[in-house]
Structures are given as structure tokens and as C-alpha cells.
ROLO-294388 format. One record per residue (C-alpha): residue number from 1; x, y, z. Coordinates in pm, 1 decimal, m for minus. Each point is the difference from the previous one (the first is absolute). Layout:
+-----+----------+----------+----------+
:   i :       xx :       yy :       zz :
+-----+----------+----------+----------+
: NUM :        X :        Y :        Z :
...
+-----+----------+----------+----------+
END
This chain:
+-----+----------+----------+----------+
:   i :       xx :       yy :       zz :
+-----+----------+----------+----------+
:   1 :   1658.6 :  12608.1 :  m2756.9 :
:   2 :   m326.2 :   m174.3 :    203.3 :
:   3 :   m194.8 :    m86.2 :   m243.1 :
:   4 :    236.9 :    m25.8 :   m310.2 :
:   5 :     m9.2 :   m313.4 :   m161.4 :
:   6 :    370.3 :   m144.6 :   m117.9 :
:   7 :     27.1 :   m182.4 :   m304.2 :
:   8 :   m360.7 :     m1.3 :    m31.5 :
:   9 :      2.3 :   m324.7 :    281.7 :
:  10 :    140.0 :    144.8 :    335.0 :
:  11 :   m235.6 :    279.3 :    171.6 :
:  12 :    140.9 :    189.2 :    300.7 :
:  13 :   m282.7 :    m32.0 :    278.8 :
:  14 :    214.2 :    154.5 :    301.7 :
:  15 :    346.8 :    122.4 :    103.8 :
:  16 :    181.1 :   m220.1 :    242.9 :
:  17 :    351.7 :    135.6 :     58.7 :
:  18 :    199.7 :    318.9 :   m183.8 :
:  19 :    377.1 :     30.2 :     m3.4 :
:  20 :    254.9 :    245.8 :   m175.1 :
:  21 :      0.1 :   m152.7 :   m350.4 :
:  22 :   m280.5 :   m240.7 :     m0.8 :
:  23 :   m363.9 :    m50.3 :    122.3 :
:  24 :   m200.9 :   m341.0 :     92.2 :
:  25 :   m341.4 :    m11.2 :    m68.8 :
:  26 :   m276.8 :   m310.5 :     77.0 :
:  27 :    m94.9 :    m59.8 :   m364.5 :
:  28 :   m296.0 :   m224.3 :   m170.7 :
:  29 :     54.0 :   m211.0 :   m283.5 :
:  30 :   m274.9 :     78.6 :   m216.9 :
:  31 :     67.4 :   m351.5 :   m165.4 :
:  32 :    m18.3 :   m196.7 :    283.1 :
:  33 :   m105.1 :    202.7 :    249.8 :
:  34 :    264.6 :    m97.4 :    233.7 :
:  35 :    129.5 :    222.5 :    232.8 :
:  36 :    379.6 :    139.1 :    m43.9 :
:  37 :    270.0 :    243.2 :    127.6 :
:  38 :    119.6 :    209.3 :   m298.5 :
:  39 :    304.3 :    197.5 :     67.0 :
:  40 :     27.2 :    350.5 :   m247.8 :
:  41 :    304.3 :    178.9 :    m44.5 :
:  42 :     m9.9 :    319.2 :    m13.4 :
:  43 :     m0.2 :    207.5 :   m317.9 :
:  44 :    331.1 :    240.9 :    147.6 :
:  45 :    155.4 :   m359.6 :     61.5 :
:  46 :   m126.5 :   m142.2 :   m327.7 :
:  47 :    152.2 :    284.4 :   m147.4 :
:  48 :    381.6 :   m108.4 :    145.7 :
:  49 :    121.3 :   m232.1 :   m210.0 :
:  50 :    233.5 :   m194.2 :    302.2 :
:  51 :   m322.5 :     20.3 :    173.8 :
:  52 :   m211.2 :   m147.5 :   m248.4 :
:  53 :    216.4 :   m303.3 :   m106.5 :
:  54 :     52.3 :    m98.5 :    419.2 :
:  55 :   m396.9 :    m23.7 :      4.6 :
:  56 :      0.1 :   m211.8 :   m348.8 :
:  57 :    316.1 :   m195.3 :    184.0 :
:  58 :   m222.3 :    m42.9 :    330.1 :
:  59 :   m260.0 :   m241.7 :   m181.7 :
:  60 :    216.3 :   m164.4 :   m176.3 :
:  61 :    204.6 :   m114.7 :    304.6 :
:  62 :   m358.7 :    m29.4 :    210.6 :
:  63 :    m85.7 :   m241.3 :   m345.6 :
:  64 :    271.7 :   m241.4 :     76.7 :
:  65 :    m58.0 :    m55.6 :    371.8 :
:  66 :   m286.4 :   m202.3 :     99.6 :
:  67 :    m79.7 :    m92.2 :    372.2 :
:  68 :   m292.0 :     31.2 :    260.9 :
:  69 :    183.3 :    331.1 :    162.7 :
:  70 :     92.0 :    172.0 :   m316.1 :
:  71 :   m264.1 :    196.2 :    m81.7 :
:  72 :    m57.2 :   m143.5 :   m350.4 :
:  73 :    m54.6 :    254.9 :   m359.8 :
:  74 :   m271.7 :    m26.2 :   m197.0 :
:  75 :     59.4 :    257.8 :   m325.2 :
:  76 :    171.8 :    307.7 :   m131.0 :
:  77 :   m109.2 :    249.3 :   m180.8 :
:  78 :     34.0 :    341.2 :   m142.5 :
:  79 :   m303.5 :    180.4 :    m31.8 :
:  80 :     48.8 :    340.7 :   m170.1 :
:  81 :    347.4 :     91.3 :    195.6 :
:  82 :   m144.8 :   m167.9 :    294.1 :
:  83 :    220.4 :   m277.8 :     99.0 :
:  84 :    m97.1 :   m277.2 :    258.9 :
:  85 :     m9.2 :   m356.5 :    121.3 :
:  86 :   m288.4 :   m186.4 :    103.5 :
:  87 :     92.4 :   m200.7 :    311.1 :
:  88 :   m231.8 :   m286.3 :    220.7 :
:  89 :   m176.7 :    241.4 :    246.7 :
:  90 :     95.6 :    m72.5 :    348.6 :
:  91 :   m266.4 :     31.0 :    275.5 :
:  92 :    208.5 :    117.3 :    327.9 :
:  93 :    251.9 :    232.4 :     97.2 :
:  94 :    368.7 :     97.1 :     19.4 :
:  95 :    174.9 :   m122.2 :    244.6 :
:  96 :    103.0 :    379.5 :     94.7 :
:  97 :   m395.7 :     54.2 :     41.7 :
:  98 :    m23.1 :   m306.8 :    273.4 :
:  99 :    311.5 :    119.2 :    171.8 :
: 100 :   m159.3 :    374.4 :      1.3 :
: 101 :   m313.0 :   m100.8 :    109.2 :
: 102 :     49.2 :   m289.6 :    199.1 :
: 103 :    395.7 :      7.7 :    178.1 :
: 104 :    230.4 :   m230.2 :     21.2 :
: 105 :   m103.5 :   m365.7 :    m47.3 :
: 106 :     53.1 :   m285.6 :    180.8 :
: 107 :    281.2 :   m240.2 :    m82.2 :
: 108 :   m215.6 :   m266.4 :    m85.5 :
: 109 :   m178.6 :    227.3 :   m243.6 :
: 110 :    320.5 :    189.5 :   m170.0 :
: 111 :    194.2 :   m297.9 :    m58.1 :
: 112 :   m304.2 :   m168.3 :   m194.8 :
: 113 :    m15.8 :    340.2 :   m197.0 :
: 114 :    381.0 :     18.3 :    m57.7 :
: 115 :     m2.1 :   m364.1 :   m135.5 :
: 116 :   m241.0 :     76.7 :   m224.4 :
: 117 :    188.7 :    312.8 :   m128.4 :
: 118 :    362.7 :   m183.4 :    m42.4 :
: 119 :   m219.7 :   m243.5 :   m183.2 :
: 120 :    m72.8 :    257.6 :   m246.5 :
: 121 :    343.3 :    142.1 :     38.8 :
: 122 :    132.6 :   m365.5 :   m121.2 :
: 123 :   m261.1 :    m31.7 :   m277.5 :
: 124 :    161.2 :    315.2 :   m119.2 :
: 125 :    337.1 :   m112.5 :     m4.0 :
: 126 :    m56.4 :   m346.4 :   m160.1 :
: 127 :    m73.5 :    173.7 :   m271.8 :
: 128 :    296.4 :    226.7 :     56.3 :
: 129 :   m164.2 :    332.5 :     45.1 :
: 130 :    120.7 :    210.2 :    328.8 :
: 131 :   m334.9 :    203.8 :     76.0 :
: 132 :    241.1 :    270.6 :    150.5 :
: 133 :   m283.6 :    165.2 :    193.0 :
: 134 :   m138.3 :   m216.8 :    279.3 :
: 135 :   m217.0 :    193.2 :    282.9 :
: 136 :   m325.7 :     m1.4 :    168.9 :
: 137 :   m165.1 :    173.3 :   m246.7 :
: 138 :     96.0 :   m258.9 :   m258.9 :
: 139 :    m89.1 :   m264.3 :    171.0 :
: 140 :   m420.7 :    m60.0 :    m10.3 :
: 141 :   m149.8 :   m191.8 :    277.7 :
: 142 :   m292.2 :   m132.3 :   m111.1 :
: 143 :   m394.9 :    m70.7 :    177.6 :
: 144 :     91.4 :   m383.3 :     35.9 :
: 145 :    371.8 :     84.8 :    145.7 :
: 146 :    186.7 :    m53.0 :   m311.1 :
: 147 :    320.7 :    208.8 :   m119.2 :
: 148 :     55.8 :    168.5 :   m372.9 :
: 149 :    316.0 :    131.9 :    m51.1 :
: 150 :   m106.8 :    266.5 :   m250.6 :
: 151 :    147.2 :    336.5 :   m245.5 :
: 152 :    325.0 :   m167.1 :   m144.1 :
: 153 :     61.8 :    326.6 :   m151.8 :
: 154 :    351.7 :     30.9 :    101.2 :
: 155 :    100.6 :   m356.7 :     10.6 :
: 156 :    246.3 :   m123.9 :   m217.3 :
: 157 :     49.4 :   m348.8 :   m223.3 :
: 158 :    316.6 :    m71.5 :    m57.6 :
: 159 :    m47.1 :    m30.9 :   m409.4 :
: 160 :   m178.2 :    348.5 :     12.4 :
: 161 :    198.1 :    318.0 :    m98.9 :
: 162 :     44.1 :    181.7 :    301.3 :
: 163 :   m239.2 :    302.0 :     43.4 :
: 164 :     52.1 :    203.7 :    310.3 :
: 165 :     15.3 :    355.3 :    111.7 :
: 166 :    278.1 :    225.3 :    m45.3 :
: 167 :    226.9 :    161.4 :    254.1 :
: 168 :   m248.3 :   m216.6 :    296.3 :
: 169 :    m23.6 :   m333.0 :    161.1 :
: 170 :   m335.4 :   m219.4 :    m70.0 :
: 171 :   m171.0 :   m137.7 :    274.9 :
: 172 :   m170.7 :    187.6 :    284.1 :
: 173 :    207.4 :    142.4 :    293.5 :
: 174 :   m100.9 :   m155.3 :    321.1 :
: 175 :     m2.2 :   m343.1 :   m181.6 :
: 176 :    296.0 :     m4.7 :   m238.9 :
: 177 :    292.0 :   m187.4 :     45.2 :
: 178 :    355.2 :    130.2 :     11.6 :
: 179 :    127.7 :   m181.0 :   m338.7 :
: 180 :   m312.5 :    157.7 :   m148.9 :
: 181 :     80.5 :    346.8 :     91.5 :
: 182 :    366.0 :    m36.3 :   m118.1 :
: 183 :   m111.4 :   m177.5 :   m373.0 :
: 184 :   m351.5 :    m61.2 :    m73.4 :
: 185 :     70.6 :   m172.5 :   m254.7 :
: 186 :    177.8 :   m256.7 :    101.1 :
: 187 :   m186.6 :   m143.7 :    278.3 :
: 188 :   m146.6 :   m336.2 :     69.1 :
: 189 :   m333.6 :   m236.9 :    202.8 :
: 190 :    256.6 :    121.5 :    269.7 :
: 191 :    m28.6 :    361.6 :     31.1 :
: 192 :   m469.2 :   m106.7 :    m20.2 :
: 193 :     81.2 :   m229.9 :    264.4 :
: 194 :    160.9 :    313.0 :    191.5 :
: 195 :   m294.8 :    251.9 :    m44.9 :
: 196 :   m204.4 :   m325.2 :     69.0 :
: 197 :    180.2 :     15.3 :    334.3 :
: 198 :   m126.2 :    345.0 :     88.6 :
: 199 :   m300.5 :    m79.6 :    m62.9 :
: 200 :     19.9 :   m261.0 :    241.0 :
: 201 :    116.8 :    224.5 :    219.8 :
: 202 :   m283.1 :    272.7 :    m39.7 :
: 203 :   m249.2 :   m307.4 :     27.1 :
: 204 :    136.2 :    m85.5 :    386.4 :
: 205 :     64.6 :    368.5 :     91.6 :
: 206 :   m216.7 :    242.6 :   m194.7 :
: 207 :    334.5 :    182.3 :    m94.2 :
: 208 :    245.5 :    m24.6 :   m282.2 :
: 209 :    342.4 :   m110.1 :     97.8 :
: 210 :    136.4 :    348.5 :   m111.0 :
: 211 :   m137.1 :    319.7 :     m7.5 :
: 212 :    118.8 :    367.2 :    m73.3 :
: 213 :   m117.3 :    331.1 :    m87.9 :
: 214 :     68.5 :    m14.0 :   m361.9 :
: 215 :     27.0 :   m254.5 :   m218.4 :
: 216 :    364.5 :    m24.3 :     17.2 :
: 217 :     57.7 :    m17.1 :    367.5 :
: 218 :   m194.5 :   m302.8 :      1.0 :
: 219 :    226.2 :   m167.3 :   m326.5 :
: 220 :    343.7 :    112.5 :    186.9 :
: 221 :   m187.0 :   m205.0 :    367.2 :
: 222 :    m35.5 :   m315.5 :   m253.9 :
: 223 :    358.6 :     71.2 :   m149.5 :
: 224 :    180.7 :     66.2 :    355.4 :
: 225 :   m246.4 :    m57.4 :    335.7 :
: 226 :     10.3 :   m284.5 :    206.0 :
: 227 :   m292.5 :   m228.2 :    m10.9 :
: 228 :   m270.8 :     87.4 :    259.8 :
: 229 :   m103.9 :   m274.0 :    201.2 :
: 230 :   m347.6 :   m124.2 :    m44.1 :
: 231 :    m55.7 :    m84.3 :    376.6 :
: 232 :     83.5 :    286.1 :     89.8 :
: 233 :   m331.1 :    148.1 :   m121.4 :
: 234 :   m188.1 :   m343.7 :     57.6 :
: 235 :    106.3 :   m133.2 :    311.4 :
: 236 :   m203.3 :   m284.7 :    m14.1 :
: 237 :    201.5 :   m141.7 :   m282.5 :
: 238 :    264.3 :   m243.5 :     62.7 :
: 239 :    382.9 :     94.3 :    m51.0 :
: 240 :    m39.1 :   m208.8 :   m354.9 :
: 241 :   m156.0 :    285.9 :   m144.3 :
: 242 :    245.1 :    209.9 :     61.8 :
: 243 :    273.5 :   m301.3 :   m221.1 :
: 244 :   m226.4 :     m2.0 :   m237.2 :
: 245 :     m8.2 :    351.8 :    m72.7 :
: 246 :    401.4 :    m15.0 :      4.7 :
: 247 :      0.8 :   m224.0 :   m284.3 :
: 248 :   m344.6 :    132.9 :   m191.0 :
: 249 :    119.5 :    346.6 :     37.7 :
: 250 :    432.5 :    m60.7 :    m34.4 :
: 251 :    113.5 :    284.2 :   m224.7 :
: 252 :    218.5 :   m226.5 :   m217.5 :
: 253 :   m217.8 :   m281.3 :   m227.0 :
: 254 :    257.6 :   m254.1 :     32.7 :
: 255 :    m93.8 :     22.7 :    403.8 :
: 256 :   m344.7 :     m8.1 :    m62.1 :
: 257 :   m298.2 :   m266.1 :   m111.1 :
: 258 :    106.6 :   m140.3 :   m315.6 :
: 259 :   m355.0 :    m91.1 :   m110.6 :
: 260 :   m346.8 :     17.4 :     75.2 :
: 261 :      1.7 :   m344.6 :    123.6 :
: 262 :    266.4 :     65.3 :    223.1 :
: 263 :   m188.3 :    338.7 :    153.8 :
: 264 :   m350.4 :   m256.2 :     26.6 :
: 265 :    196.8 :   m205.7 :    158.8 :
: 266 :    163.0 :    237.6 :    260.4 :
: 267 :   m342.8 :    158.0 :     65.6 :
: 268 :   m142.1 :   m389.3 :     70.2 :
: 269 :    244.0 :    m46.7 :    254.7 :
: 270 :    m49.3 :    319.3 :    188.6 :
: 271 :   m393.3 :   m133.5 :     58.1 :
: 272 :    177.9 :   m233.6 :    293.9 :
: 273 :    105.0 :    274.4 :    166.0 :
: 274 :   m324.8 :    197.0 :    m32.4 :
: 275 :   m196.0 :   m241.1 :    167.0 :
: 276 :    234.6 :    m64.0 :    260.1 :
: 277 :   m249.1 :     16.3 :    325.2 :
: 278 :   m292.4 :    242.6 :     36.5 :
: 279 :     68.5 :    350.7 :    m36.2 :
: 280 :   m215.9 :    313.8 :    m55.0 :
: 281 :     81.4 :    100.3 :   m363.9 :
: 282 :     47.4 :   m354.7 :   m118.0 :
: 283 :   m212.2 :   m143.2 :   m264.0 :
: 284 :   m232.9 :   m154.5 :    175.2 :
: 285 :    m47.4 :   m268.4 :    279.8 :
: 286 :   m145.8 :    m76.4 :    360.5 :
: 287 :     51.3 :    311.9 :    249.1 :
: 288 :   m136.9 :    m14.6 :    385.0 :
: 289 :   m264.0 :    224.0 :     43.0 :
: 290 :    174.3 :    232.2 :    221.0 :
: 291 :    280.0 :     39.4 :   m242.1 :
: 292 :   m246.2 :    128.0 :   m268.1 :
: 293 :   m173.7 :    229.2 :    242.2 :
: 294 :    311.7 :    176.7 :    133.7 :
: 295 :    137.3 :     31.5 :   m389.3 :
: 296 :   m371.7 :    148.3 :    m63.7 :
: 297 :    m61.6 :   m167.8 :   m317.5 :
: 298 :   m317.9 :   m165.0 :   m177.9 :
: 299 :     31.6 :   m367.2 :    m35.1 :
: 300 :   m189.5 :   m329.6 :    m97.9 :
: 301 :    m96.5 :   m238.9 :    258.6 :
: 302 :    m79.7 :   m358.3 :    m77.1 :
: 303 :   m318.6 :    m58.4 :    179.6 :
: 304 :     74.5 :   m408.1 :    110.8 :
: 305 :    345.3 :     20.4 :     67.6 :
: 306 :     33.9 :    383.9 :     89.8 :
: 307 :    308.7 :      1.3 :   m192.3 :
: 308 :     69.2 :    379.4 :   m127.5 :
: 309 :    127.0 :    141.1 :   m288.8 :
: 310 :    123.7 :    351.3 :     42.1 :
: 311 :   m112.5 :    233.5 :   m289.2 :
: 312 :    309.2 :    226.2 :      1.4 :
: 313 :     18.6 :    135.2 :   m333.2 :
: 314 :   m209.3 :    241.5 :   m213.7 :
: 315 :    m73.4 :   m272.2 :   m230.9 :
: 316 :     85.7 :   m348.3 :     31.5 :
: 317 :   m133.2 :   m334.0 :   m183.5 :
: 318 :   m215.2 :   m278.8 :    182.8 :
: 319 :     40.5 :   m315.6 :   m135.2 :
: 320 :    181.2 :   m376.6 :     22.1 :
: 321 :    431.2 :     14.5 :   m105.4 :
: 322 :     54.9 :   m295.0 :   m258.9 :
: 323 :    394.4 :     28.7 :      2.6 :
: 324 :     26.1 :   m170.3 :   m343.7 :
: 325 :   m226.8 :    263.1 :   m184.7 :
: 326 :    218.8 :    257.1 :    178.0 :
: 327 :   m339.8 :    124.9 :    167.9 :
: 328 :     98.0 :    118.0 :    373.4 :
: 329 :   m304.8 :    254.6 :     95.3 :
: 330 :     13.6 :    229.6 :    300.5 :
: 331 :   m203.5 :   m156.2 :    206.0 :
: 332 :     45.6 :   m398.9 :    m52.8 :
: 333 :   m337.4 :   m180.8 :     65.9 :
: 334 :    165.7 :   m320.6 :    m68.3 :
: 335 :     23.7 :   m156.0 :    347.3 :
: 336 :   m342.2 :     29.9 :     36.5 :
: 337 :    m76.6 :   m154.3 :   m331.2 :
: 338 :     44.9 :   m295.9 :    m68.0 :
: 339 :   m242.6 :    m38.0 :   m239.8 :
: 340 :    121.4 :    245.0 :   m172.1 :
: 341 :   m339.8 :    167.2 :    m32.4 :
: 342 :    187.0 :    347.9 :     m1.0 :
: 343 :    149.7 :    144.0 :   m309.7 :
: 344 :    367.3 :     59.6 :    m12.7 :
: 345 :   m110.1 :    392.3 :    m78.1 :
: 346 :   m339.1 :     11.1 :    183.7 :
: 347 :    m18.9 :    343.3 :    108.8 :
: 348 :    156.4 :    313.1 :     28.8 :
: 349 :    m54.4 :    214.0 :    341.2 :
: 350 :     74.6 :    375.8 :    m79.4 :
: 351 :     55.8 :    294.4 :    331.7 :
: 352 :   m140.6 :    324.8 :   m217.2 :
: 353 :    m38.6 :    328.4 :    228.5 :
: 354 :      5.0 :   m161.4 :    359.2 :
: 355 :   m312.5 :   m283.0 :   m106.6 :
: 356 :     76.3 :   m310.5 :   m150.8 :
: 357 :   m150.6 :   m198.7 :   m297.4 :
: 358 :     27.4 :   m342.3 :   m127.0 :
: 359 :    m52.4 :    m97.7 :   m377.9 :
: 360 :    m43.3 :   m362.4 :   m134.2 :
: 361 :    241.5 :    m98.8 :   m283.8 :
: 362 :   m251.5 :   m193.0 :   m200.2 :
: 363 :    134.6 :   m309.4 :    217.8 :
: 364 :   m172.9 :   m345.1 :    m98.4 :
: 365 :   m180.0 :    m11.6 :    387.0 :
: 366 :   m132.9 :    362.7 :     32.1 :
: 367 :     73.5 :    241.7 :    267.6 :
: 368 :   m298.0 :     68.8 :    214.8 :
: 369 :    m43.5 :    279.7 :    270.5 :
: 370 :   m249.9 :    m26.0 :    263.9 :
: 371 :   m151.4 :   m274.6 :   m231.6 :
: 372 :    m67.2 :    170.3 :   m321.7 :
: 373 :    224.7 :    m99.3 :   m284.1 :
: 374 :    269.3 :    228.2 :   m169.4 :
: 375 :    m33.5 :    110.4 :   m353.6 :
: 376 :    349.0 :    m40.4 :   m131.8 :
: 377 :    236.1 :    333.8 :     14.4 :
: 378 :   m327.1 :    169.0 :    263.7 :
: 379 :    139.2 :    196.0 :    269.5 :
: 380 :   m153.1 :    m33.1 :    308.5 :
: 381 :     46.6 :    150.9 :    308.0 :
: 382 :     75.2 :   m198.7 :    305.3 :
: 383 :    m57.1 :    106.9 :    366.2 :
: 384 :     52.8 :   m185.0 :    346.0 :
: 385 :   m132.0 :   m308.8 :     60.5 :
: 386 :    m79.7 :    m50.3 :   m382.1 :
: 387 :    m25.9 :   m409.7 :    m93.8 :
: 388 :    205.5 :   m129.8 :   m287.4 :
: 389 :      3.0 :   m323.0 :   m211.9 :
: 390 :    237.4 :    m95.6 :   m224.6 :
: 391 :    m20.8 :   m312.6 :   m140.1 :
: 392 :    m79.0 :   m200.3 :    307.2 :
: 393 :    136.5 :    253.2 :    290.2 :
: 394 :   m139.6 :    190.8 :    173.3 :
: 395 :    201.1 :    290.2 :    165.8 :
: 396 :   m186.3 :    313.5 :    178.0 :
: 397 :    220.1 :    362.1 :    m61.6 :
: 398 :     77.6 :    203.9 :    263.6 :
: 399 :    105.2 :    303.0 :    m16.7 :
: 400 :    195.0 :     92.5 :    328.5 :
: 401 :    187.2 :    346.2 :     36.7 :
: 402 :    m98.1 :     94.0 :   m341.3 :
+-----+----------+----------+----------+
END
């Protein structure tokens, strides 16, 4: 398929991601030439006729939903038995990639990214479609920090005739909920909302709330086990995690989050217990020296004040919060900005293999190291004693016990 051009407009340039039924390519409008994601079904699939009609279904539903994490359709086509829609392309990740590659984030950090998804989830259902299939690997995670909810091709509207497979559940195992595995069809926001709790979950802990040998161990641990406790893996968390989870991850709906406003709103709150006092594994915030030495981690020292800012995570986002934009970045600048010369996403600091790198986010002030300015989305290495400026701070890393 590289190479082939689809309805004489869309040429497939590279392969980005392959699944059972369908593949996603990076495609060029020959038109416009405007990069795009075009997602092929596959001609066996094409071939099913229950198949074929859910993947007409999915961009018709994706038509009627407009929102800044939806990832928004372009076109449709059918090019000679080849079937596909032509989607915005999406520079970034899955959220299952960051978790893979980077661990568990920092509450600060996965309760800006969960926002962002039940924002999606509640664009969705204003439109009344249930997406059906929320996970990490539907949820893209942009360069700039930005969540897509993306592949609504199991959701539901509830005008649509109901397409679904026979003799199964729809959803995925480790992230359906217990209504869905009972009667797909008949689900609601509520049973996203649930899978949107395990992600949550797998966000803070780098584990899904249930897990099995086969596929339906881990259904009967979402129909039957009792909720694991969050804190219990993430100690460091305060015991409103562990309420929230009670709620987000109830087995009946009437017991859970009624809307996505209501599960934003729960995850808000929980930010006041985050940030209760300094504590290794919280987002960010001033740590003696001695603390961060015996806990062996890298960190980010303010060179007037001395204040440090323990660089816990794999990845984590320098920058300035702004809690009316919803912006609360890992490590929060703001304090020492009063200018507010830093962006709220400035930079993004990345562990990779035992070194550590820093990238600026195309922030307004640039990043410099050692004095030479970033180029937007540049790697660069950092090593002890290495001089930082962002906006107007300076902070020296050091890289103790790494």
C-alpha cells in the first residue's frame, strides 16, 4: 500500500500503526499537500459486510462530534474495494507508549491527561455516542501535551442501528466495564467513564486494575474482584486515591460518576491531596538536598534561591500551572515566575537508558542549555552541573545517585 495513491488525492508515504482489521498510514494530500492519518481497512474486513458498515458507521459518528480532543475526520472513500477514512494526523503517541516507555506519571501530570481524555469522553456523549472502547492506545498524547481520544470504531450513537459482534462482549478486557460485558449494547458515557478509570489507574501505577491469563479471567476480576487499592502500589498517594477509585471503578453505574464533569471534577479535587507537603514521587516542589541525595534522584536546582525540584519521573513537563486553563505541569515554575516569562508547557525532561534529556516545547521564551538555545522538539542530553534558562530562571541539574 506505500505508495498507492487513494482517490487519486491521498498518497500513503509511511505506515504508522497495524491492527487486526485495519491499518493507519501517514498520508499526503496531493491537493494540498497537507499531511494526514489515513486509516485502510482491510480487504478480508472489507469483505464482511458487519465489518464494513461499523467502519462506514465510525465516520459518520466521528462527523458529528467536533472538539479539540476528538481527533477530527477529514474524508471517506472507497478506492477499488479499499475502504478508509482520512483523519487530522496527530504528531505524538499513545498513551500506552508513554506509560511503556516512561512508567507511571506523576499526579500532577495524569490528572491533566485524564481531564483532557473525559473531555473527549464528554464531547462524545453530547452528541450521544458511547465510544465503548476507551484505553491507552486510544487515547493520543500529542508533542505539545494535548489528548485525542481516537478509533470510535465500536462506539455507539444512540440513533444508530446497533452493530456489534456475535456471541462476544465489545470493549477490551482489562478496560471494560461490567455492564459492558453483560450487554454491549446497552451501555452508556458511564461504562467510558469506567475504562477511563483504569486508565487512570495504569497512568499512577503502570498496571491495569485487573489482570489474568486469558482474556476472560481478567472480564470475570471486573465482574466479581474487589477493587485494588491504588496506594497500595503508590504509597506516596494520599488515601483519596484510593475513594476515588471506589467510585471511578464501582461495578454498578448508578454508584459511579454520572458524567464527565462529575469525574473532572473528582480528579480536581484529588490535586489537594497530591500536593499535600513534599514527598518523593509528588509532582513537583522544594526537597532539602539531603532528601534528594538519599532517594538518589536527578533534580533541578534554582541557582538564587537553591530551591529544588526533584526530577522523579521518566518524563515530566517544566513549565508555570495556570489553574483556569487546567494547565498543572510536573514541575511548576510558577513561584519563581512572576513574570510569567515561563510557558505553562516549557519543556519536557525525558530519563531514556540511565541518561537524561531535556526537549523545549516550542515555549514563547526558549529553553537554553549551557547557553545555547533549544531548537523546538531537540533532544539534548544533560549531564551534572549543566546550566538552564527558562524564561528568566536559571536552575543548574544535578544528577545525584543516578
Amino acid at each position: 500500500m506505500i505508495g498507492r495513491v487513494l482517490k487519486n488525492r491521498y498518497k500513503l508515504i509511511d505506515e504508522r500503526g497495524r491492527g487486526s482489521m485495519a491499518t493507519v498510514y501517514i498520508g499526503r494530500d496531493m491537493e494540498t499537500n497537507r499531511i494526514y492519518a489515513v486509516k485502510a481497512l482491510s480487504r478480508e474486513a472489507a469483505a464482511d459486510t458487519e465489518l464494513s458498515e461499523r467502519f462506514k458507521r465510525e465516520f459518520e459518528l466521528l462527523s458529528r462530534i467536533s472538539g479539540p480532543h476528538v481527533v477530527a475526520p477529514v474524508d471517506f472513500g472507497d478506492d477499488k474495494g479499499v475502504l478508509f477514512i482520512v483523519m487530522d494526523y496527530v504528531d505524538g503517541h499513545t498513551l500506552k507508549h508513554a506509560v511503556l516507555t516512561g512508567g507511571p506519571f506523576q499526579p500532577r501530570r495524569a490528572v491533566d491527561v485524564i481531564e483532557q481524555s473525559a473531555a473527549g469522553v464528554a464531547t462524545a456523549a453530547a452528541r450521544g455516542v458511547t465510544h465503548r472502547d476507551i484505553k491507552p492506545q486510544n487515547l493520543l498524547l500529542t508533542v505539545d501535551n494535548t489528548v485525542k481520544l481516537t478509533d470510535f470504531g465500536l462506539a455507539r450513537s444512540h440513533e444508530s442501528k446497533d452493530i456489534t459482534v456475535t456471541g462476544f462482549f465489545v470493549g477490551t478486557p482489562f478496560y471494560v466495564a461490567p455492564e459492558q460485558v453483560e450487554n454491549s449494547r446497552r451501555v452508556d458515557t458511564r461504562a467510558d467513564l469506567y475504562s477511563l478509570g483504569c486508565v487512570f489507574f495504569e497512568l499512577l501505577s503502570g498496571r491495569v486494575p485487573y489482570d489474568g491469563e486469558h482474556a476472560w479471567d481478567v472480564v470475570m476480576k471486573h465482574l466479581n474482584s474487589p477493587i485494588p487499592s491504588i496506594t497500595a502500589l503508590r504509597p506516596d498517594l494520599p488515601p483519596t486515591y484510593d475513594a476515588f477509585f471506589e467510585r471511578a471503578l464501582a461495578k454498578r453505574p448508578d454508584l459511579r460518576f454520572q458524567s464527565a464533569q462529575e469525574f473532572s471534577a473528582a480528579t480536581d479535587a484529588l490535586l489537594s491531596g497530591a500536593d499535600t507537603g513534599p514527598r518523593i514521587g509528588a509532582a513537583s516542589g522544594p526537597l532539602n538536598a539531603s532528601s534528594m541525595s538519599a532517594h538518589g534522584v536527578a533534580a533541578l536546582v534554582e541557582v538564587t534561591s537553591g530551591q529544588v525540584f526533584a526530577l522523579t519521573a521518566a518524563d515530566m513537563i517544566i513549565g508555570r500551572s495556570d489553574a483556569q486553563r487546567k494547565v498543572f505541569p510536573d514541575v511548576d515554575l510558577l513561584p519563581l515566575d512572576p513574570s510569567q516569562a515561563v510557558s505553562r508547557r516549557h519543556a519536557h525532561f525525558m530519563r531514556r537508558d540511565g541518561r537524561c534529556y531535556i526537549e523545549d516545547l516550542n515555549a514563547f521564551n526558549r529553553t537554553r542549555v549551557n547557553g545555547r538555545l533549544l531548537v523546538p522538539h531537540e533532544d539534548v542530553e544533560l549531564h551534572d552541573g549543566d546550566t538552564l534558562r527558562l524564561g528568566n530562571i536559571d536552575l543548574r541539574f544535578e544528577a545525584r545517585g543516578r
